[in-house]
BALO-375486 format. One record per residue (C-alpha): residue in three letters; x, z, y. Coordinates in Angstrom, 3 decimals, padded with zeros to 6 digits, always signed. Layout:
<sites>
@residu ALA&x X&z Z&y Y
...
</sites>
This chain:
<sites>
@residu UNK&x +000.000&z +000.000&y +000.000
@residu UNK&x +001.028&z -000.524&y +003.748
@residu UNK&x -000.198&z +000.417&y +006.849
@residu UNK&x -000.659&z -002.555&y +009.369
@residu UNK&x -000.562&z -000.010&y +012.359
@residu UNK&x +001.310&z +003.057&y +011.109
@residu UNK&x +001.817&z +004.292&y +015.085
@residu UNK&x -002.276&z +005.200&y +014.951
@residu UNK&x -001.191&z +008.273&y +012.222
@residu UNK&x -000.117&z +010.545&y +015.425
@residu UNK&x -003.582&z +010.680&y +015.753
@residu UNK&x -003.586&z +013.280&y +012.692
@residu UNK&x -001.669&z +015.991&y +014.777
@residu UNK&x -004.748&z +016.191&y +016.392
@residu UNK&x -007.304&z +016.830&y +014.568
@residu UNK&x -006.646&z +020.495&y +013.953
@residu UNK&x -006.779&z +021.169&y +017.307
@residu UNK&x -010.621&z +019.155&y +017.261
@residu UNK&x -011.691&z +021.564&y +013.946
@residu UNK&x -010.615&z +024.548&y +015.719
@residu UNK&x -012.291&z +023.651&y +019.408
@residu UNK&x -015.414&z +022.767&y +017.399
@residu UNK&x -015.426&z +025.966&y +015.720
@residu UNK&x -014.372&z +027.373&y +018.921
@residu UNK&x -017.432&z +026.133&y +020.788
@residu UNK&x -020.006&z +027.078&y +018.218
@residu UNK&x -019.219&z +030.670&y +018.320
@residu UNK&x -020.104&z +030.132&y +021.682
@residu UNK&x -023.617&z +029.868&y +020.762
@residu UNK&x -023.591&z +032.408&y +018.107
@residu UNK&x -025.807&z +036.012&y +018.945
@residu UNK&x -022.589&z +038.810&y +020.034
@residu UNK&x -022.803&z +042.155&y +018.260
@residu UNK&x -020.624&z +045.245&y +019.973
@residu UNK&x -019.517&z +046.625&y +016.358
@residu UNK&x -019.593&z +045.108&y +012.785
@residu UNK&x -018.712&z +048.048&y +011.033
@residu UNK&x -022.370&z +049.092&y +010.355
@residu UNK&x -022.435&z +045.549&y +007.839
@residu UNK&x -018.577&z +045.211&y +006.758
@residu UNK&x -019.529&z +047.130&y +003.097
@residu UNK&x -022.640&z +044.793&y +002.253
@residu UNK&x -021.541&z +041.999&y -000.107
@residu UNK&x -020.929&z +038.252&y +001.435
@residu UNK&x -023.130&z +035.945&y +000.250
@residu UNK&x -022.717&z +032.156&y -000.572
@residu UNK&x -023.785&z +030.812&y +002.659
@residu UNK&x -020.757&z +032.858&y +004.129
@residu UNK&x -018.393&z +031.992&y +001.232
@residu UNK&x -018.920&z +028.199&y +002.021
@residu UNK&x -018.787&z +028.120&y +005.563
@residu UNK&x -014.891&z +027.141&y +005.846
@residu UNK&x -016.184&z +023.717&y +004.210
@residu UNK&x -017.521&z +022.731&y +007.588
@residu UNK&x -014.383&z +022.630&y +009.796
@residu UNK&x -012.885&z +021.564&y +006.664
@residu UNK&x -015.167&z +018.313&y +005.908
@residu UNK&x -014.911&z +018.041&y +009.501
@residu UNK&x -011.220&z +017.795&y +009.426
@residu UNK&x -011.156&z +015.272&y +006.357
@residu UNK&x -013.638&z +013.267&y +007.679
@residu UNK&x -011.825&z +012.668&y +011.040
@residu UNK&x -008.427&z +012.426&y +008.946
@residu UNK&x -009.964&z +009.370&y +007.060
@residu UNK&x -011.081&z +007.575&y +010.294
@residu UNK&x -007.729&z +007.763&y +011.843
@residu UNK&x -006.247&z +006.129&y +008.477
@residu UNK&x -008.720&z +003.570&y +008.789
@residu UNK&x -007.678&z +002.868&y +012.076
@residu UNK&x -004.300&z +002.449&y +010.854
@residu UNK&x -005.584&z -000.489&y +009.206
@residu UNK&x -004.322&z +000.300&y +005.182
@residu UNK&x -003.683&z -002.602&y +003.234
@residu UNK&x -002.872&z -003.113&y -000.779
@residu UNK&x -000.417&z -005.314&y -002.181
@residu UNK&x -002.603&z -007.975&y -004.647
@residu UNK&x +000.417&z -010.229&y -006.057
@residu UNK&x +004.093&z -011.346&y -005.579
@residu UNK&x +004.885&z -014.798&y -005.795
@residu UNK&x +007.785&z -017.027&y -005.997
@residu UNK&x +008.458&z -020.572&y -004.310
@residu UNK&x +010.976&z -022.647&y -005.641
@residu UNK&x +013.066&z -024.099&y -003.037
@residu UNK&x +016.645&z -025.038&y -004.450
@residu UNK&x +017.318&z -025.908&y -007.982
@residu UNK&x +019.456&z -028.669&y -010.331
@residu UNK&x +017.568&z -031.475&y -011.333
@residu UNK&x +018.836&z -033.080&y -014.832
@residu UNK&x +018.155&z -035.528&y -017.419
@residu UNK&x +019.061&z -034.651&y -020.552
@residu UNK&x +020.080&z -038.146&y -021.942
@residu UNK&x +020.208&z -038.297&y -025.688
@residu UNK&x +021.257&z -040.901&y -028.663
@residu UNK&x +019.107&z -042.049&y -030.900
@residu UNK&x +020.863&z -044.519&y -032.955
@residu UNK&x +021.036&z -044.764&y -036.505
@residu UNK&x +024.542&z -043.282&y -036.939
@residu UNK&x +022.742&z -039.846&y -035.119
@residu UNK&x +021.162&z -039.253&y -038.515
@residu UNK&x +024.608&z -038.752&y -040.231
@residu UNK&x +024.272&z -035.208&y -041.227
@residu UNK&x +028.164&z -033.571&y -040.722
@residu UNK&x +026.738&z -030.547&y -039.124
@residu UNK&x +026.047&z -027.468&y -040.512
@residu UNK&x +023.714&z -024.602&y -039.702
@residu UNK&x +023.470&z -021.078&y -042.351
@residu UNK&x +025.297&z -023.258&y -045.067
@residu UNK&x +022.746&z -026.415&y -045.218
@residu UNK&x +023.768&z -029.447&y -043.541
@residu UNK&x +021.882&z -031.187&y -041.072
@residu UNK&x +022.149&z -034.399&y -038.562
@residu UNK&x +023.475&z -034.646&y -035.181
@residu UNK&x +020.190&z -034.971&y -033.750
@residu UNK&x +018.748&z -032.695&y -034.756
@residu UNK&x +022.088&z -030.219&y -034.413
@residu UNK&x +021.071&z -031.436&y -030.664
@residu UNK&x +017.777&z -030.715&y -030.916
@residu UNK&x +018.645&z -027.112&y -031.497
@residu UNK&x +021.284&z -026.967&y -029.001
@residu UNK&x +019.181&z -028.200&y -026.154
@residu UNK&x +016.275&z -026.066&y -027.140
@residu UNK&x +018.555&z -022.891&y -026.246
@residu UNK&x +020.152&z -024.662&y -023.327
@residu UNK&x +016.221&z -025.247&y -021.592
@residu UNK&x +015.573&z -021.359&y -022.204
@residu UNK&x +018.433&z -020.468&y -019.860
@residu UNK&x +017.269&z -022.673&y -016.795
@residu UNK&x +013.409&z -021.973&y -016.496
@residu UNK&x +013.994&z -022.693&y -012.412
@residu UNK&x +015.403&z -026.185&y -012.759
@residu UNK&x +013.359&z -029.300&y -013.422
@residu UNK&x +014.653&z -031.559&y -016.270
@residu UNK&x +014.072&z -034.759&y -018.224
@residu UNK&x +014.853&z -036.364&y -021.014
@residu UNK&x +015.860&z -040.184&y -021.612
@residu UNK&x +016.322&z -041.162&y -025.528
@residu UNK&x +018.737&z -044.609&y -025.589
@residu UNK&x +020.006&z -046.754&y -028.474
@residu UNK&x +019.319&z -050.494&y -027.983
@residu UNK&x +017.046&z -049.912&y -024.845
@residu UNK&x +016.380&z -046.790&y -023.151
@residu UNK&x +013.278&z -044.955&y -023.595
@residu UNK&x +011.901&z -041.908&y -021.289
@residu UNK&x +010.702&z -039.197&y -023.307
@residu UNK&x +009.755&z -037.379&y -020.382
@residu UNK&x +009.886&z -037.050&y -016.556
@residu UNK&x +011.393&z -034.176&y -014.342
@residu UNK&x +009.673&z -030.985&y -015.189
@residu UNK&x +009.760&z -027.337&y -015.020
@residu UNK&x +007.365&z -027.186&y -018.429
@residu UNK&x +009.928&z -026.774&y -020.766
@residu UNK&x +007.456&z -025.723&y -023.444
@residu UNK&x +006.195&z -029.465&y -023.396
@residu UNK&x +009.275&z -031.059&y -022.930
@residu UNK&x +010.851&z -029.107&y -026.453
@residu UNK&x +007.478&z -030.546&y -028.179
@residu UNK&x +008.409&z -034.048&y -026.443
@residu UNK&x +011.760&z -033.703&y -027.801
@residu UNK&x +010.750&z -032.695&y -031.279
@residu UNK&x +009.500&z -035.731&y -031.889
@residu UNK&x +012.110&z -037.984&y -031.335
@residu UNK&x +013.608&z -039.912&y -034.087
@residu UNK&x +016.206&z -042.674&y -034.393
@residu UNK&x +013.834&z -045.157&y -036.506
@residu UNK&x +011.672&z -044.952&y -032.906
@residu UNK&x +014.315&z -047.877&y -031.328
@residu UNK&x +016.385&z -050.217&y -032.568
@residu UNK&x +019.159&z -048.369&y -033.765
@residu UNK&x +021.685&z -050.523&y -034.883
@residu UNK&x +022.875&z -050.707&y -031.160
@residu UNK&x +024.392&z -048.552&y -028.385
@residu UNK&x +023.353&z -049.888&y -025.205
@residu UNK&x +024.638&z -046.260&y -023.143
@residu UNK&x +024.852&z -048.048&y -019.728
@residu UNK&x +021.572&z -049.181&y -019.691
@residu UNK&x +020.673&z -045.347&y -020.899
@residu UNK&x +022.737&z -044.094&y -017.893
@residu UNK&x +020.971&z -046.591&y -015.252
@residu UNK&x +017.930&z -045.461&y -016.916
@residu UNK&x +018.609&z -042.014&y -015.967
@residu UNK&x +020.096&z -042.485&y -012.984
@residu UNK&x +016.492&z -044.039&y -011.483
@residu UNK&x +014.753&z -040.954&y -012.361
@residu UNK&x +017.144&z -039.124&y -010.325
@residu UNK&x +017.680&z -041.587&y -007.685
@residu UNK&x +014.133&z -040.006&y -005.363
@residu UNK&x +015.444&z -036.494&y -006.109
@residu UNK&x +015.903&z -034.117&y -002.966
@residu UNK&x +018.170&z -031.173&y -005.441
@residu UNK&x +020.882&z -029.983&y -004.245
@residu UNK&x +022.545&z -030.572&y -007.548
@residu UNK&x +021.971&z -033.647&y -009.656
@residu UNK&x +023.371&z -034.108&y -013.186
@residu UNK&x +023.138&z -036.026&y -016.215
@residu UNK&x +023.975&z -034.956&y -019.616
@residu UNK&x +025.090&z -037.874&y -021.863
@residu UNK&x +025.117&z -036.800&y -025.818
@residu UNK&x +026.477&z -039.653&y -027.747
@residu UNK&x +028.251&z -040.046&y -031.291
@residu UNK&x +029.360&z -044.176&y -030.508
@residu UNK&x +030.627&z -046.239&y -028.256
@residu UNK&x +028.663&z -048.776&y -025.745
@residu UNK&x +028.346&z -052.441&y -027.690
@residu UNK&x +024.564&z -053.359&y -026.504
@residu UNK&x +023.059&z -053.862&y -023.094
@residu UNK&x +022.914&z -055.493&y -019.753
@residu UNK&x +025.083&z -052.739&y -017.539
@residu UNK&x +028.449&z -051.446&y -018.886
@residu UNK&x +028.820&z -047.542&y -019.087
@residu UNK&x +031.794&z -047.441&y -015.574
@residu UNK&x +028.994&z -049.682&y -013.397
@residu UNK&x +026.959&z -046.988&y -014.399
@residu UNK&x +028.994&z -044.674&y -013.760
@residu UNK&x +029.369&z -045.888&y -010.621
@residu UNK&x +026.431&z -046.141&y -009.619
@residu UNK&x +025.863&z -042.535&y -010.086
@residu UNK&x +028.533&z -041.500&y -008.061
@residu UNK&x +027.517&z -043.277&y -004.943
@residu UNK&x +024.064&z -041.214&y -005.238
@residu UNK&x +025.817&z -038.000&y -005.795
@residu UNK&x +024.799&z -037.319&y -009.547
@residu UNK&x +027.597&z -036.321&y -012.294
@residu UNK&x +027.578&z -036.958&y -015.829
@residu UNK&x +028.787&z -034.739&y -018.363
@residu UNK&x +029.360&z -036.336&y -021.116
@residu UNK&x +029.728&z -034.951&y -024.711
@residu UNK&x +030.861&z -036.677&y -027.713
@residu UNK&x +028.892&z -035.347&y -031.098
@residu UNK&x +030.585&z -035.800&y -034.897
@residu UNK&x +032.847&z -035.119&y -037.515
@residu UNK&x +036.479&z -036.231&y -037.483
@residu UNK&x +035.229&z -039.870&y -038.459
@residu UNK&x +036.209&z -039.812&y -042.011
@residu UNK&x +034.653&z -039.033&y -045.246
@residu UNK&x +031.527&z -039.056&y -047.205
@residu UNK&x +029.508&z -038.507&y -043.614
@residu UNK&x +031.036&z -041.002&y -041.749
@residu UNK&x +028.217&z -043.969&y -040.613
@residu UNK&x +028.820&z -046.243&y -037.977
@residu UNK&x +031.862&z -046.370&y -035.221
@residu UNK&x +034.160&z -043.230&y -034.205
@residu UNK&x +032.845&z -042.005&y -030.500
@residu UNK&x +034.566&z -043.513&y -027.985
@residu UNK&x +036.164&z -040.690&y -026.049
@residu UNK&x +037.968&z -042.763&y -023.384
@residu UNK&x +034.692&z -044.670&y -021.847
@residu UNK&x +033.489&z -040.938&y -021.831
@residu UNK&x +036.078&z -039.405&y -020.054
@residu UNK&x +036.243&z -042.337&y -017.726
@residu UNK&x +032.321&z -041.720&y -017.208
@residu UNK&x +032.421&z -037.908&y -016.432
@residu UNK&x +035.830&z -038.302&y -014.476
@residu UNK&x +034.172&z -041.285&y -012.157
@residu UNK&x +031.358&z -038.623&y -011.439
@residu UNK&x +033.591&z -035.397&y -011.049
@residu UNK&x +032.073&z -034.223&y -014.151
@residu UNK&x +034.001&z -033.385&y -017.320
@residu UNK&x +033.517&z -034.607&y -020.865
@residu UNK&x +033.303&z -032.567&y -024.206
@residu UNK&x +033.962&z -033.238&y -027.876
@residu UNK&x +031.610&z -031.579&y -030.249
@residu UNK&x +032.474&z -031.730&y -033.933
@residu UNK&x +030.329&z -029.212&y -035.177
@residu UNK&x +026.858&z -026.969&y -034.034
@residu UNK&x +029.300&z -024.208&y -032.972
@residu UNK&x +031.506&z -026.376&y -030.133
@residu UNK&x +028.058&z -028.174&y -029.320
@residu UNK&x +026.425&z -025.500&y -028.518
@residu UNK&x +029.633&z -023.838&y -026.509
@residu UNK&x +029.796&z -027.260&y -024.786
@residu UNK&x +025.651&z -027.024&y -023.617
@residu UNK&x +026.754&z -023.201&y -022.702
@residu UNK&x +029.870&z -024.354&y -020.613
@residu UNK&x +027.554&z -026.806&y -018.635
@residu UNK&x +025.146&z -024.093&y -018.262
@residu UNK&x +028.230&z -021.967&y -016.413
@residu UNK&x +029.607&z -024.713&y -014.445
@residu UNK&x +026.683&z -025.936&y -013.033
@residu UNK&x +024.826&z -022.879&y -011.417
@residu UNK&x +023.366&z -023.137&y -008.250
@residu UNK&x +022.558&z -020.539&y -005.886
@residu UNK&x +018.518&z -020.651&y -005.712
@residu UNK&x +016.848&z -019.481&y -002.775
@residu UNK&x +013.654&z -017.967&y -003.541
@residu UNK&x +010.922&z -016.415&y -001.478
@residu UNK&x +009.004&z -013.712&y -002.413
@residu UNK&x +005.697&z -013.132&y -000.551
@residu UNK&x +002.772&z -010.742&y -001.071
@residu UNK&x -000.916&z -011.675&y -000.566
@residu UNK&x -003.132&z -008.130&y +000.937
@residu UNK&x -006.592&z -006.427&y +000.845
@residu UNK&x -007.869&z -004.401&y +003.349
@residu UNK&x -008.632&z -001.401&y +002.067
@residu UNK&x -009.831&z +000.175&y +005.412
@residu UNK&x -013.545&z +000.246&y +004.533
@residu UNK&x -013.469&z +003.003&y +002.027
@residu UNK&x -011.688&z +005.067&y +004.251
@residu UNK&x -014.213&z +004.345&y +006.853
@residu UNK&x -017.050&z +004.714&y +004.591
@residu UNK&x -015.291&z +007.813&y +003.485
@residu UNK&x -015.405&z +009.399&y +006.669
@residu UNK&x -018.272&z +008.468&y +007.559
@residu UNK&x -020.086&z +009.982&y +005.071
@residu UNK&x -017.334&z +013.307&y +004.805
@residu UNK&x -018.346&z +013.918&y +008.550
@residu UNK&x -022.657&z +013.069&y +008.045
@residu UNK&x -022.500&z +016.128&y +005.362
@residu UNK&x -021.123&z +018.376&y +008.094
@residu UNK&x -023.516&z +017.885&y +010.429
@residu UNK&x -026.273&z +017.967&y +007.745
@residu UNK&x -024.905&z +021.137&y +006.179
@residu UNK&x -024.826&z +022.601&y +010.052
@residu UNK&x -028.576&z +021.995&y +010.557
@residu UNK&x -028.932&z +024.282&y +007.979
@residu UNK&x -028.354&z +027.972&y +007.690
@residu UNK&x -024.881&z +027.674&y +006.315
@residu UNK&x -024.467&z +026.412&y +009.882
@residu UNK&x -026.027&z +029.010&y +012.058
@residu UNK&x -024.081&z +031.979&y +010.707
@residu UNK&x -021.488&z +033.694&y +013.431
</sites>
């Protein structure tokens, strides 16, 4: 609770001294005896017993008035405006070779995208104040889903992503980047990123992955990009090793950095090390809506200071 106009409370200090001259000014009127001894043994009865509550209901009644005047007020909600944030799109691989399953989570094996899939679930929890989107890519680029602080829906959006969904013979990553880049392009953030998870190397598409690149650095968004795999040999190997030098070349031209990932521990210490590096201060204001709560005070006194006067109509008020 607050008071609007706290200064009207010296107004309490007063009413004491308005009890006491009311109680003062009644004896006035009261019938004068020279001696009370001759009635000082006989018992008191109720009426006299009671008749502090007068000056007293008097005294509370005037009390709540001078609150009301105050103007008291009670707090209903806080809430919270978003005003700076990071906006990022989370820009995933789905080609065929993302199905290879050389990760490993409580003993069972299981493929890189869904290793991903788990690792960005985890990463969303930690940034419920930033907006972020997803772009899938392997051939073409497809959006999964726009800029948005419902997380909740964009983990079911994700969920459902597959590589059989595109072509997935092909790695078309620069037209995945461009792709992502235009859904940041209209963004006022203070901070604008992409996070590129790949496990190949660009050999489809119209844009290559440094005009991209490039074209993300004149609008002020980085790329991080992380490369996601085993060492490229063995049973688990499908498809061509990542190709780590386009990738640094692509986080480098956008003053990013890029990661290698070879199993779900580093990849999810590489979506954690993002998480660190790209914190931005948010300012947030807090505000609180208010009720006036004057009337019950008012209707408190009101009726406080009706029950004195009542009650002094009466015989409890004509005593001396």
């Amino acid at each position: 609770m607050r008071l609007t106009h706290p200064y009207f409370l010296l107004l309490l200090l007063l009413v004491p001294l308005l009890a006491w001259l009311r109680q003062w000014l009644a004896r006035g009127r009261s019938m004068q005896f020279s001696s009370g001894k001759a009635i000082e043994g006989l018992p008191r009865g109720w009426r006299v017993r009671l008749q502090p509550l007068l000056p007293l209901l008097f005294a509370v009644g005037t009390s709540a008035l001078v609150v009301a005047l105050a103007r008291p007020q009670r707090g209903l909600e806080d809430s919270r405006v978003r005003t700076e944030a990071v906006d990022i799109i989370l820009l995933v691989d789905l080609s065929e070779s993302m199905d290879t399953p050389d990760f490993q989570k409580y003993g069972r094996h299981m493929s890189r995208l869904d290793a991903s899939k788990d690792v960005i679930e985890r990463f969303l929890e930690k940034r419920p104040d930033d907006r972020i989107g997803m772009v899938g890519f392997a051939s073409l680029p497809y959006a999964v889903a726009p800029l948005t602080l419902d997380h909740a829906w964009l983990v079911d959006r994700m969920q459902g992503l597959h590589t059989g969904m595109l072509d997935g013979s092909r790695t078309a990553i620069g037209d995945g980047i461009a792709s992502a880049v235009n859904r940041l392009r209209e963004s006022e953030a203070r901070s604008k990123l992409i996070i590129l998870l790949t496990d190949g190397a660009n050999n489809f598409g119209t844009l290559s992955p440094e005009n991209a690149a490039s074209a993300a650095a004149a609008l002020g968004i980085k790329i991080y990009t992380v490369g996601a795999g085993g060492a490229g040999t063995g049973f688990f190997m499908r498809g061509q090793e990542v190709d780590e030098d386009s990738l640094r070349k692509i986080a480098k031209t956008t003053r990013a950095q890029y990661f290698r990932a070879r199993d779900l521990e580093t990849l999810d210490t590489v979506y954690t090390e993002i998480d660190k590096l790209e914190k931005t201060e948010i300012e947030v204001q807090s505000y609180t809506r208010y009720e006036e709560t004057a009337g019950g005070w008012i209707v408190a006194g009101i009726v406080l200071l009706a029950l004195e006067q009542v009650l002094n109509l009466t015989k409890l008020g004509r005593l001396p």
